[in-house]
DRENPA-3360 file (N, C-alpha, C; in nm, 2 decimals, always signed):
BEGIN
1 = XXXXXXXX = +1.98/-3.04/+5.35/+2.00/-2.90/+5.34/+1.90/-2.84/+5.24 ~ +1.81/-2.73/+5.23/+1.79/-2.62/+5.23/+1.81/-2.56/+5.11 ~ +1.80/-2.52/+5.01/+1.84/-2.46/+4.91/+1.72/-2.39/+4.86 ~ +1.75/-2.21/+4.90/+1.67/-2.14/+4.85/+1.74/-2.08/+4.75 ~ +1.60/-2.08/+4.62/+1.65/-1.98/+4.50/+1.63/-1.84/+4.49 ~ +1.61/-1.80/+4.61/+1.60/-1.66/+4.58/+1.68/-1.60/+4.67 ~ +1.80/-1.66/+4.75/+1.90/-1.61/+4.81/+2.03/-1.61/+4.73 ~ +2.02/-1.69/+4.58/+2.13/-1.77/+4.56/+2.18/-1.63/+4.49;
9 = XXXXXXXX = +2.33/-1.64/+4.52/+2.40/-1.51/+4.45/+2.43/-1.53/+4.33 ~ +2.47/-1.45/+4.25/+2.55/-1.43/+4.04/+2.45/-1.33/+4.04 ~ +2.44/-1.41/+3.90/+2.39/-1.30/+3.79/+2.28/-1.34/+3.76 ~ +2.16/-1.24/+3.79/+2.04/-1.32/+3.79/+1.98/-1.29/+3.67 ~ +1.86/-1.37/+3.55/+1.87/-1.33/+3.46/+1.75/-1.21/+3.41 ~ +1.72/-1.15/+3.51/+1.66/-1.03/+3.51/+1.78/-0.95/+3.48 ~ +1.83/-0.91/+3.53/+1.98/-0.83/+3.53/+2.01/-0.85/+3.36 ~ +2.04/-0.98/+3.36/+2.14/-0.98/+3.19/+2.02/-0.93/+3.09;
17 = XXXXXXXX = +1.88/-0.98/+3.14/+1.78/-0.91/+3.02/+1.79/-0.74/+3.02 ~ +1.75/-0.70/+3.17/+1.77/-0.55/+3.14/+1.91/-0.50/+3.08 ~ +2.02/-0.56/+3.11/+2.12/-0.52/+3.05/+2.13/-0.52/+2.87 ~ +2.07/-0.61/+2.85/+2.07/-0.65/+2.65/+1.94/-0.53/+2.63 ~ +1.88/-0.52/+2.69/+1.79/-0.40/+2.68/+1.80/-0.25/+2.66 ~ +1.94/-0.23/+2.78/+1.99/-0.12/+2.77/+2.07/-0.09/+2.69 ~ +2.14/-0.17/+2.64/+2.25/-0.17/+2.55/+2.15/-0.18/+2.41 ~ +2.05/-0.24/+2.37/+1.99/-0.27/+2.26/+1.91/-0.09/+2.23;
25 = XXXXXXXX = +1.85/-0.06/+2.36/+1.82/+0.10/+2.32/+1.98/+0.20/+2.29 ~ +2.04/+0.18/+2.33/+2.17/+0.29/+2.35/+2.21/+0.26/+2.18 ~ +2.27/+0.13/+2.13/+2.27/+0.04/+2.00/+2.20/+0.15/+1.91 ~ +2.03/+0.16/+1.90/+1.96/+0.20/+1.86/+1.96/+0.38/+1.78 ~ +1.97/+0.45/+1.90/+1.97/+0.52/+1.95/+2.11/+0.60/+1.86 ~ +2.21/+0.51/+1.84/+2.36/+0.57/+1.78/+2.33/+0.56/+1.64 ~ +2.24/+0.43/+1.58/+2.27/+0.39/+1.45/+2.16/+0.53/+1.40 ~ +2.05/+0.55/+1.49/+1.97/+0.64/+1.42/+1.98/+0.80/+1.44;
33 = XXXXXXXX = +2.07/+0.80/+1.53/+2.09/+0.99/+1.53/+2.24/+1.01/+1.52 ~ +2.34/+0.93/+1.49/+2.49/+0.90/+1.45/+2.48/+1.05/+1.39 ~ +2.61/+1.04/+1.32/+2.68/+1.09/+1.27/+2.65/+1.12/+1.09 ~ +2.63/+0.97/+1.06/+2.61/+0.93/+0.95/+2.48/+0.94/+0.88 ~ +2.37/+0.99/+1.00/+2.26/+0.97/+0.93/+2.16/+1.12/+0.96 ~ +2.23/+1.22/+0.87/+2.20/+1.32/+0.82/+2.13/+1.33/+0.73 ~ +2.01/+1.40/+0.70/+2.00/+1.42/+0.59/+2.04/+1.48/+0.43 ~ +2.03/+1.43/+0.36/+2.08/+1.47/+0.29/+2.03/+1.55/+0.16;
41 = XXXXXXXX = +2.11/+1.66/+0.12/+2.05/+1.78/+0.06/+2.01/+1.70/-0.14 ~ +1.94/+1.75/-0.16/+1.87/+1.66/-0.31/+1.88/+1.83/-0.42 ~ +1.94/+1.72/-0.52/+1.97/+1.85/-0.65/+1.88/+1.90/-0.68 ~ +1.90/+2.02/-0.70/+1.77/+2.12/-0.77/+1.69/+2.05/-0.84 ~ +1.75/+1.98/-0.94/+1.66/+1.92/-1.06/+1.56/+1.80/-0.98 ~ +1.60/+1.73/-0.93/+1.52/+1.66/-0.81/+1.39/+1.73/-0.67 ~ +1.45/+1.82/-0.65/+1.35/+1.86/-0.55/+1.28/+2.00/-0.59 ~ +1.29/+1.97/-0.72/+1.21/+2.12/-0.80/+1.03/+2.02/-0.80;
49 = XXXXXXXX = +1.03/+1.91/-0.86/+0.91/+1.84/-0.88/+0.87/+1.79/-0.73 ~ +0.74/+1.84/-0.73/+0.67/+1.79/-0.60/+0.59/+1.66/-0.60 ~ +0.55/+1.65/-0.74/+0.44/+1.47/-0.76/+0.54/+1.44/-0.87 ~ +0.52/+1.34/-0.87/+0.55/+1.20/-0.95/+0.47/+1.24/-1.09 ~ +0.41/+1.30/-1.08/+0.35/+1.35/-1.28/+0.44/+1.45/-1.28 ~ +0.47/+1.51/-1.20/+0.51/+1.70/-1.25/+0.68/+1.58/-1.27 ~ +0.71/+1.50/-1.22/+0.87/+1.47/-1.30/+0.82/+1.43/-1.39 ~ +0.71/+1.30/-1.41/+0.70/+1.28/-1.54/+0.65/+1.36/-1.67;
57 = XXXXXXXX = +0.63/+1.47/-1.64/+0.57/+1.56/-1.75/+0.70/+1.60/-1.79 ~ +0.77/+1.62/-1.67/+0.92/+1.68/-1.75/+1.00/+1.62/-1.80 ~ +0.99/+1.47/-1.77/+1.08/+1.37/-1.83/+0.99/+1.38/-1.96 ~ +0.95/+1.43/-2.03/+0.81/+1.41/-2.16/+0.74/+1.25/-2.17 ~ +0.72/+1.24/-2.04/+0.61/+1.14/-2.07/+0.46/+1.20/-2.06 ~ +0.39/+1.16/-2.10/+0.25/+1.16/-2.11/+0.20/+1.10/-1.99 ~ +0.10/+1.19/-1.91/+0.04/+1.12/-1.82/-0.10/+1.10/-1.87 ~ -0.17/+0.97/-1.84/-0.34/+0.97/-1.83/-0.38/+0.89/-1.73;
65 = XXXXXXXX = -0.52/+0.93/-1.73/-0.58/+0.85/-1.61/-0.64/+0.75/-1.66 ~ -0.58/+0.66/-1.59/-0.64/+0.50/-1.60/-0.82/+0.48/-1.63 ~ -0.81/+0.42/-1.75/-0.92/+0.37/-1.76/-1.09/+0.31/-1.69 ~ -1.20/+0.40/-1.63/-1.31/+0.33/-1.59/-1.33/+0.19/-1.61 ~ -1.39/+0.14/-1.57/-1.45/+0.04/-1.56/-1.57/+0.02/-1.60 ~ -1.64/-0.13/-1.69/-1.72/-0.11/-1.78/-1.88/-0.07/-1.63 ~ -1.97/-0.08/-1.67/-2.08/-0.06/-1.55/-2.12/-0.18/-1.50 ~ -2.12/-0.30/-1.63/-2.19/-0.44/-1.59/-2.07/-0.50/-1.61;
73 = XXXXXXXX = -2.04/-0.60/-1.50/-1.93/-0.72/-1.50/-1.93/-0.88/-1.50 ~ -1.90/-0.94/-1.59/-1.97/-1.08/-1.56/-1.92/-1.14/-1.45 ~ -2.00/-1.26/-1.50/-2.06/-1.34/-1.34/-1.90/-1.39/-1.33 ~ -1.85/-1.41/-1.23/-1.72/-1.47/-1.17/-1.76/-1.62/-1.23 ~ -1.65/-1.71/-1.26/-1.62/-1.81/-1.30/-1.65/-1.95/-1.16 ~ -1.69/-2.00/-1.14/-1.69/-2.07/-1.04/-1.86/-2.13/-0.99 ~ -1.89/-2.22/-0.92/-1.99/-2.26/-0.89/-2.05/-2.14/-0.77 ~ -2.24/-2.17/-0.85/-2.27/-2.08/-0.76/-2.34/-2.12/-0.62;
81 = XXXXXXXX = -2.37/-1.99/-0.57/-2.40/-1.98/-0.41/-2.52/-2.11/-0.37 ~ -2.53/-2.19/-0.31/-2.65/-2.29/-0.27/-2.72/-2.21/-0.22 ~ -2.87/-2.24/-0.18/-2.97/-2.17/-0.14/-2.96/-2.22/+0.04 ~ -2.98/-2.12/+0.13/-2.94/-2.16/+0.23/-3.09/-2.26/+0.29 ~ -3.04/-2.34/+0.38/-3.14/-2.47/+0.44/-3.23/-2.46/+0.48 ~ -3.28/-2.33/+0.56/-3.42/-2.25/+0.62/-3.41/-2.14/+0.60 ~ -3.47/-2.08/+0.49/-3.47/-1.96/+0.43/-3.57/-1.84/+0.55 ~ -3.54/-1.77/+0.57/-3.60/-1.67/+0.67/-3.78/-1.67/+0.61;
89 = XXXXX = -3.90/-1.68/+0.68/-3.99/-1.66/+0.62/-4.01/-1.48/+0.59 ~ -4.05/-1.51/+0.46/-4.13/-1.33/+0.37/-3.99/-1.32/+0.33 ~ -3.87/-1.40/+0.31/-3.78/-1.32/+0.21/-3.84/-1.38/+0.11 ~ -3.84/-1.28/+0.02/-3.82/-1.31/-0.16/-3.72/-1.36/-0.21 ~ -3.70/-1.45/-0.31/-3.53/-1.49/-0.38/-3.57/-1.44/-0.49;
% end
């Protein structure tokens, strides 16, 4: 006997994927436009400051700007570069 798999009846698992699929968007779809997930309104004292300095000025911190960098940096710690095995002719080192 004969046994084809593409006659055979149930539940085939295309079906149960699309199904975890549909259910996984619908899932989705409730947790992010629900009921619960409104936004929500922020106290005056909070949505009066637009940057992160303008609270901190008000909280009386001092703001400054981070320190430059010197011009010259020494050499990194570590062994250096080898000279490559066929150096290109007319470069200079």
């Amino acid at each position: 006997m004969v046994f084809d798999q593409a006659k055979r009846h149930g539940v085939r698992p295309v079906w149960v994927a699309l199904g975890v699929a549909i259910f996984g968007l619908f899932a989705m779809l409730l947790v992010d436009q629900g009921p619960w997930a409104r936004p929500h309104p922020q106290p005056a004292h909070i949505a009066y400051h637009q940057t992160t300095g303008e609270a901190a000025r008000a909280a009386g911190a001092d703001v400054v700007p981070t320190e430059p960098k010197g011009a010259l940096e020494p050499d990194p710690a570590g062994p250096k570069r080898a000279e490559p095995p066929n150096p290109e002719p007319g470069l200079v080192h």
